[in-house]
C-alpha positions as CSV (number, residue, x, y, z in Angstrom):
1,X,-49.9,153.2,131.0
2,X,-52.1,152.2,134.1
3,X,-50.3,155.1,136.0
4,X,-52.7,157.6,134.1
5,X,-55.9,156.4,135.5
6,X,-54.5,155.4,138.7
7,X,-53.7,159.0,138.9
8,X,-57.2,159.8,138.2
9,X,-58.5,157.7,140.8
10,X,-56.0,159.2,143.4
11,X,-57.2,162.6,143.0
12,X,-60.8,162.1,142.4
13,X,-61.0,160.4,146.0
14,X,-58.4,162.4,147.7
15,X,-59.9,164.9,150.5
16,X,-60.5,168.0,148.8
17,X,-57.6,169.9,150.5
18,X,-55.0,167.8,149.8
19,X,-53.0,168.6,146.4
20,X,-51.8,165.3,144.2
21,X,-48.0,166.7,143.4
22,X,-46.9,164.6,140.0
23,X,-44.1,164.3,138.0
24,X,-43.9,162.3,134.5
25,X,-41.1,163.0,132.0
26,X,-43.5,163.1,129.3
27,X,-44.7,166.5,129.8
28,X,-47.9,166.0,127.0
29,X,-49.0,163.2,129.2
30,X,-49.2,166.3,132.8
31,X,-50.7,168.5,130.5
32,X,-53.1,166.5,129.4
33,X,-53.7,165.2,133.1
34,X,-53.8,168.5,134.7
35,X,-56.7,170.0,132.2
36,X,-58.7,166.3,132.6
37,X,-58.7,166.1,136.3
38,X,-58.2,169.6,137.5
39,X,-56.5,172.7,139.0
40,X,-52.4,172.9,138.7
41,X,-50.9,175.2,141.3
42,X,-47.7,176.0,139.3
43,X,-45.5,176.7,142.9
44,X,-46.5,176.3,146.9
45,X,-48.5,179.6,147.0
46,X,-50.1,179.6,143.5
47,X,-53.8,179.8,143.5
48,X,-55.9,176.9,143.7
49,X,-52.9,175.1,145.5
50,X,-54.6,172.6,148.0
51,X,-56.7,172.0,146.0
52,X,-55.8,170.0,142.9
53,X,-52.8,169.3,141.3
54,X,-49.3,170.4,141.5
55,X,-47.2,169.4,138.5
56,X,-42.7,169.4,139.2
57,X,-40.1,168.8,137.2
58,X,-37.7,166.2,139.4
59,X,-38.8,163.3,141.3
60,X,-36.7,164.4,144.1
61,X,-39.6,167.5,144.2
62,X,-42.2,165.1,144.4
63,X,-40.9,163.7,147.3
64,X,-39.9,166.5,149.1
65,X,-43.8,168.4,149.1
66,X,-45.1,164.6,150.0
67,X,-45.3,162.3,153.0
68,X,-46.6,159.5,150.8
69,X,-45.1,158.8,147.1
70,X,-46.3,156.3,144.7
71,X,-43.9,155.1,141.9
72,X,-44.6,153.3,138.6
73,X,-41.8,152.9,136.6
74,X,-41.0,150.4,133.5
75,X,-37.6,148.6,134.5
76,X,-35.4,147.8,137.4
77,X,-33.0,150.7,136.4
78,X,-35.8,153.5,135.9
79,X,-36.8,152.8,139.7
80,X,-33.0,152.3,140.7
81,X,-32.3,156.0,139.2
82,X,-35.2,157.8,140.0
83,X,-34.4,156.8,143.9
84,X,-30.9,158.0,143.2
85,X,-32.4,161.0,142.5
86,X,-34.6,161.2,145.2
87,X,-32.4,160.0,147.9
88,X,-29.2,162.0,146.9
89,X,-29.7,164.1,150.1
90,X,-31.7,164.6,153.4
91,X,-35.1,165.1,152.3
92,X,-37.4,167.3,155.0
93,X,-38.5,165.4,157.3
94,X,-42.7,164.4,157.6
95,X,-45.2,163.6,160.0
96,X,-46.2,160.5,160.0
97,X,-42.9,159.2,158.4
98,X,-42.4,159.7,154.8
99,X,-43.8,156.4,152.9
100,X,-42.5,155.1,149.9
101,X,-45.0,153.0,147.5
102,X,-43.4,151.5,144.5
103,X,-45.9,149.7,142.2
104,X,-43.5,148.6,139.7
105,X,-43.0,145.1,138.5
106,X,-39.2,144.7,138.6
107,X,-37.4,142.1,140.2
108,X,-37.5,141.2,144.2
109,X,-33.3,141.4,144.3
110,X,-33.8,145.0,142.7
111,X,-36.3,146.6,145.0
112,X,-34.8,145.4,148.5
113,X,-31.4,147.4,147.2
114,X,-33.5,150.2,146.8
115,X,-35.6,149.4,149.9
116,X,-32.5,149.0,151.8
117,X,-31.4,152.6,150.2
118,X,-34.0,154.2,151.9
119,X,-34.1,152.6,155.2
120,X,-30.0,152.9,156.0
121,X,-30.3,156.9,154.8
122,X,-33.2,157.4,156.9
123,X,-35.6,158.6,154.5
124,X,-38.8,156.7,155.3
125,X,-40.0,153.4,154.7
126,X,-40.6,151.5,151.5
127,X,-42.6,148.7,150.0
128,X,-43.3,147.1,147.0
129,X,-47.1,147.0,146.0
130,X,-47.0,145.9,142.3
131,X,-50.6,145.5,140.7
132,X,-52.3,143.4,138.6
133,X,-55.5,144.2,135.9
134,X,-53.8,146.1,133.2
135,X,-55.1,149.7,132.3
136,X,-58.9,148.1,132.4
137,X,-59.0,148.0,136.1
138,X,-56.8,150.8,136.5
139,X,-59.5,152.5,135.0
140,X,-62.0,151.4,137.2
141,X,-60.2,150.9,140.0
142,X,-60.6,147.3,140.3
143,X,-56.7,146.6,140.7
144,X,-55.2,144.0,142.5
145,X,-52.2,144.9,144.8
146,X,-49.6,142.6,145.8
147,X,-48.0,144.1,149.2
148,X,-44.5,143.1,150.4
149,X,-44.1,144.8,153.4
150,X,-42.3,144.3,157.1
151,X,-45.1,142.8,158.9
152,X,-42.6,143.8,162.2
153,X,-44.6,146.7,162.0
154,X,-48.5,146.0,162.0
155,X,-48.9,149.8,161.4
156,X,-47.1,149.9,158.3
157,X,-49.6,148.0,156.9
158,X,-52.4,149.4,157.9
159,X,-51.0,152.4,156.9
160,X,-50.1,151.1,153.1
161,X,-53.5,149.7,152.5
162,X,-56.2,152.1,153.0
163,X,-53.9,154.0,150.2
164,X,-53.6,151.4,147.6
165,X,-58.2,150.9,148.1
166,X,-58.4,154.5,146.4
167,X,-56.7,153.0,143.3
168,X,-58.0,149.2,143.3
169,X,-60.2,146.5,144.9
170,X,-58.0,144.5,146.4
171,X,-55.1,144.2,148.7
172,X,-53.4,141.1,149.4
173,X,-50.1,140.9,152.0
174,X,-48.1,138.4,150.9
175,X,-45.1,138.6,153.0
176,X,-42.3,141.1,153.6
177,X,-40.7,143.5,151.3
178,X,-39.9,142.2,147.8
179,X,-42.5,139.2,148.1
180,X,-45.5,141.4,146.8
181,X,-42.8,141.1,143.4
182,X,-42.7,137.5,143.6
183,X,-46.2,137.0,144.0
184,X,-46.7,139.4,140.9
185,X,-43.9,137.7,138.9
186,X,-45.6,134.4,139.7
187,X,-48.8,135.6,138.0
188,X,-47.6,137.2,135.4
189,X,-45.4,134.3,133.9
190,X,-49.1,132.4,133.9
191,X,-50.5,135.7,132.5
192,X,-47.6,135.2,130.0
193,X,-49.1,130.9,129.0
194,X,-52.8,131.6,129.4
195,X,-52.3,134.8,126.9
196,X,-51.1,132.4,124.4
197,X,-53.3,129.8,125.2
198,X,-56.5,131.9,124.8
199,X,-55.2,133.2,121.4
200,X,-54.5,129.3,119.9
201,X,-57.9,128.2,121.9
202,X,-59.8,131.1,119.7
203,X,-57.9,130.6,116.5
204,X,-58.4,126.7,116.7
205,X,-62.4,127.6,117.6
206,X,-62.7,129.9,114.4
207,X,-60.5,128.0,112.1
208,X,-63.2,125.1,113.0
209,X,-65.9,127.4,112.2
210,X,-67.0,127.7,115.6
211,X,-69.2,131.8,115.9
212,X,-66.8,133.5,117.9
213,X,-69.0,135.1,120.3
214,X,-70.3,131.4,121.2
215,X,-67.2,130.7,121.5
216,X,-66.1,133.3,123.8
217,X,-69.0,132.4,126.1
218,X,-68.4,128.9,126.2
219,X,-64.8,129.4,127.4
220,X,-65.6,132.0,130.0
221,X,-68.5,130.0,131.8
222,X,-66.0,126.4,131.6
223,X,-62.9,125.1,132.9
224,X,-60.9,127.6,130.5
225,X,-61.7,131.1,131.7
226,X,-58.9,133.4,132.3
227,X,-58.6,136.9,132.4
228,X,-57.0,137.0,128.4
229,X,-60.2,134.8,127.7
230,X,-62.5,136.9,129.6
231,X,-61.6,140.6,129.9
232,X,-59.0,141.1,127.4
233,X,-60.2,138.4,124.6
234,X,-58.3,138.9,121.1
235,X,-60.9,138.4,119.4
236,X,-63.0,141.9,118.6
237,X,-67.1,141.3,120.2
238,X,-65.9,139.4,123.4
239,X,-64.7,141.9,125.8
240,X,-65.9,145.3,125.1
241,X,-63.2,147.3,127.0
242,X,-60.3,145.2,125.3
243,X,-57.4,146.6,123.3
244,X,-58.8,144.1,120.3
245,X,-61.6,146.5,119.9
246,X,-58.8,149.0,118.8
247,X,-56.3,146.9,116.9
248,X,-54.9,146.1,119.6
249,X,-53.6,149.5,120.9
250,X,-53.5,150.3,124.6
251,X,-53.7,147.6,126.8
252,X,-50.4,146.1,128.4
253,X,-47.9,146.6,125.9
254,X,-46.1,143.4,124.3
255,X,-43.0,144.8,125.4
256,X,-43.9,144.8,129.2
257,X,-44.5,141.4,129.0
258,X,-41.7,140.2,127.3
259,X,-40.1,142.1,130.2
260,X,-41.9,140.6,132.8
261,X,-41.3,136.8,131.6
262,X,-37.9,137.6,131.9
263,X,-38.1,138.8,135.0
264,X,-39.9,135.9,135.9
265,X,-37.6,133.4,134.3
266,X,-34.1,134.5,135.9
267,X,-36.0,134.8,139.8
268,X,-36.9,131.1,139.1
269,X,-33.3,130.6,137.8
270,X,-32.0,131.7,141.2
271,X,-34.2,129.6,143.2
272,X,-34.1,126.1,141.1
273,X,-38.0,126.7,139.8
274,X,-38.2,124.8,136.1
275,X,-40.0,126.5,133.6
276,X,-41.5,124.4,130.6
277,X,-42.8,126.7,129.0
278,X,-40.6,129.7,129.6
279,X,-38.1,129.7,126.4
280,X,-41.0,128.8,123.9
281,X,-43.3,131.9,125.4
282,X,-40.1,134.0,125.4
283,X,-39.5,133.1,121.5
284,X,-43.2,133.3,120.6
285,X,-43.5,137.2,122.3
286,X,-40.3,138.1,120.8
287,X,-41.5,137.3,117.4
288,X,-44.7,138.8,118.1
289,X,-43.1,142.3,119.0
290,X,-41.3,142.2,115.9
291,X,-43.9,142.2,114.0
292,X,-46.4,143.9,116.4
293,X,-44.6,146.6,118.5
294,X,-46.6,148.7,121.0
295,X,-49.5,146.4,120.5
296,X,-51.0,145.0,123.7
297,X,-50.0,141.3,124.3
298,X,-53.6,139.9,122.7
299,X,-52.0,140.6,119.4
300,X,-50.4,137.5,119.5
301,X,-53.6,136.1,118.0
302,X,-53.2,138.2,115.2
303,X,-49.7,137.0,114.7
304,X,-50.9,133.7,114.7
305,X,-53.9,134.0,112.1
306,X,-50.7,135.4,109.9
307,X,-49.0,131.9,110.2
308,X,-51.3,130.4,107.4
């Protein structure tokens, strides 16, 4: 979801001759994209292009009419197949050197295969650059970006940065390729406790007969902010941008979470990292999308009003 309005961004503060080339397999969400943000050019010498959008069928055609391509993808196997796609054969070459950007969260072992894909064929350079924010500061383009790149290379990332400050706020470098993935895997397997955490703190409050707005600003100026306390509170009147405002639609899908604990649980698994709290969140989500599926992640406060 946060690919939409990072999109948005791209374009809007793209130099006006340069065309944004995008590919999505849901075809409703390009439409919709292309009439929002402005002018499709339908083939290379279709009017208008240069100077908007150009919409393609393949990933591989994304990559071959760009020198930099940005990728956010769901799982490990969605970014493993569209770069089987992409790198089946010698794409054109580009000047500077084609540069891959994949803002996925999937896991570290994952992404240096497909690093290592691209950088024994030839084909560029890769790094990962997942974000962190949700679809709020996509929006806004307030994102954090967690860079692993080859610091061998001072220009890569100097290069990779100036492009990820169109979409977001900050940049942070935290090591080679596949530790932007840890870093974000780290943060989201708190994002995963404090989500929970916020939505007991806030039931406990009301349940207690506490106003929740009080509430709300009581947490957010002590010791127990957070961002699922501050921006995406569960409970409606806090945060006005939050998916609670819209029963709990949009947002960071439950799903993606689940997803991302796991993620987060078998890295730590490789590397001797307990987890106290791992299987309990894991449970608790997995219950929640059951009940709740395609709801953003603050719906586990919802779930657990229904546990009377």
């Amino acid at each position: 979801m946060a690919g939409y309005p990072m999109a948005k961004n791209l374009r809007a503060r793209l130099p006006e001759g340069d065309t944004l080339v995008i590919h999505d397999r849901n075809t409703e969400a390009t439409s919709k994209f292309v009439q929002e943000v402005g002018i499709a050019a339908a083939n290379v010498g279709a009017d208008g292009k240069g100077q908007g959008i150009e919409v393609v069928n393949t990933p591989r055609e994304v990559a071959e009419k760009s020198e930099t391509i940005i990728t956010v993808l769901p799982e490990p196997s969605h970014v493993k197949n569209v770069f089987h796609n992409i790198l089946v054969a010698a794409l054109p070459p580009t000047t500077p050197e084609r540069l891959f950007i994949d803002c996925s969260t999937i896991d570290p072992t994952s992404s240096r295969e497909v690093a290592n894909a691209v950088h024994c064929t030839a084909q560029g350079r890769f790094v990962d650059a997942p974000m962190s924010g949700g679809v709020v500061a996509a929006s806004a383009a307030t994102l954090t970006f967690m860079l692993g790149a080859s610091s061998r290379s001072g220009s890569l990332v100097d290069r990779v940065i100036p492009i990820l400050e169109l979409m977001g706020s900050k940049v942070l470098h935290l090591g080679e390729q596949g530790m932007g993935l840890s870093g974000k895997l780290a943060n989201n397997y708190l994002l995963a406790i404090n989500n929970i955490g916020t939505a007991e703190a806030m039931n406990l409050g009301l349940r207690w007969g506490l106003d929740p707005t009080k509430l709300g600003q009581l947490i957010n100026s002590s010791s127990g902010r957070c961002w699922p306390s501050e921006i995406n509170n569960p409970v409606p009147g806090i945060s006005p941008r939050a998916p609670a405002e819209n029963d709990f639609d949009g947002g960071f899908d439950i799903a993606l979470m689940r997803k991302d604990l796991k993620l987060a649980m078998e890295a730590a698994g490789k590397v001797g990292a307990h987890l106290e709290l791992a299987d309990r969140a894991a449970a608790i989500y997995g219950e929640v999308e059951d009940q709740y599926t395609g709801k953003d992640l603050s719906v586990v406060y919802k779930w657990l009003g229904d546990k009377v």
